[in-house]
N, C-alpha and C positions, 0 to 999 in steps of 0.2 A: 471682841476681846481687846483689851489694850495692845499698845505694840510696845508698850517698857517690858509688859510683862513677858511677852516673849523672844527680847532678846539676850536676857539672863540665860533660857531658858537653851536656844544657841550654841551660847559664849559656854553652857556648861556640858553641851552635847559634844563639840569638838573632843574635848580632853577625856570624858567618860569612853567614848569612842576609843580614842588611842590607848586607856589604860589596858578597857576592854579584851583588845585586841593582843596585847603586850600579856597579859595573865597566861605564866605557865598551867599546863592541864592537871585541874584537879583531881580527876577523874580517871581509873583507866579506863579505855574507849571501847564498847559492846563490836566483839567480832561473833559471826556467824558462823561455824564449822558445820560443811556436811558430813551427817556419819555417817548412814546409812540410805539406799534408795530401797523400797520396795513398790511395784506392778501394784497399784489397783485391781481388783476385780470386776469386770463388767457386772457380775451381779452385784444385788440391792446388799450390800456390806456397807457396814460400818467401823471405823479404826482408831482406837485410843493408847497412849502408852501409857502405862505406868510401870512402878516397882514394884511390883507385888511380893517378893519374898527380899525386900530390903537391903539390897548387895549393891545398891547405887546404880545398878544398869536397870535401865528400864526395859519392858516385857510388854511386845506387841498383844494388843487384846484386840482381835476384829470378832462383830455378828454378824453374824448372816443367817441369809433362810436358804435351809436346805433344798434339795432336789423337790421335796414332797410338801414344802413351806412350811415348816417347822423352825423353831427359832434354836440356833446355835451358837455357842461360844468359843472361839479360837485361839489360846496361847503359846503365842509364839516366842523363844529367848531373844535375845538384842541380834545374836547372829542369822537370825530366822529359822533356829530347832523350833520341829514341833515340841510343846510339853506338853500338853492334852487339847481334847476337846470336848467338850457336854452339850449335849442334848437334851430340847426340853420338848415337850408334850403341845405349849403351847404356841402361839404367833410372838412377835414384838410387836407392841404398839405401832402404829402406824408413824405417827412423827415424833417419837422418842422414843430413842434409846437410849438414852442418860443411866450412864453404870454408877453407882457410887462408890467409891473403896474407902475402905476401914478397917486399921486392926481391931476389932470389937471384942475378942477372946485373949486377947494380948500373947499373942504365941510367936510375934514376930514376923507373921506373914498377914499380908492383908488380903480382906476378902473381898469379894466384889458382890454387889446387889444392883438387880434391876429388876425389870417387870415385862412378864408376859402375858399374853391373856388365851382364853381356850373359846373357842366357839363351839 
């Protein structure tokens, strides 16, 4: 490469550097807040939040397989109330559990969809 060409190149890095550095923040700046801790369970669960009934607090959703390995679903409030649990007949898939939520009946609350399978 030439050497004219890059001492423009230099002469224009100093001063970009300093304005750089000089520019008040755009930006305001990504803080972290913990809200909440909850325990894991040693059993085979799985753990997602969402809002499901639209109040801006998000609503613990874990599955798990039961005592008898049957697949369940656990809704917990943001303070960890139980609000229900359901019971299905069949297993979860083995490596997905992918819930999907949706208000699909427009009632304001969303619902959730996944898949189980029966042997």
């Amino acid at each position: 490469m030439n050497k004219s060409l890059l001492i423009p190149l230099f002469l224009a890095l100093l001063p970009a550097t300093a304005i750089i550095m000089l520019l008040p923040p755009l930006f305001k700046k990504y803080e972290i807040l913990e809200t909440a801790k909850h325990l894991k369970d040693k059993s085979n669960s799985w753990v997602v939040y969402h809002d499901l009934d639209l109040d801006g607090q998000n609503e613990l959703i874990k599955t798990i397989d039961t005592e008898i390995g049957k697949a369940a679903v656990m809704v917990f409030e943001y303070d960890g109330t139980l609000i229900s649990q359901y019971n299905y007949s069949g297993h979860f898939l083995i490596r997905n559990r992918t819930i999907t939520f949706g208000d699909y009946n427009n009632d304001s609350i969303d619902e959730m969809y996944f898949f189980t399978r029966r042997q």
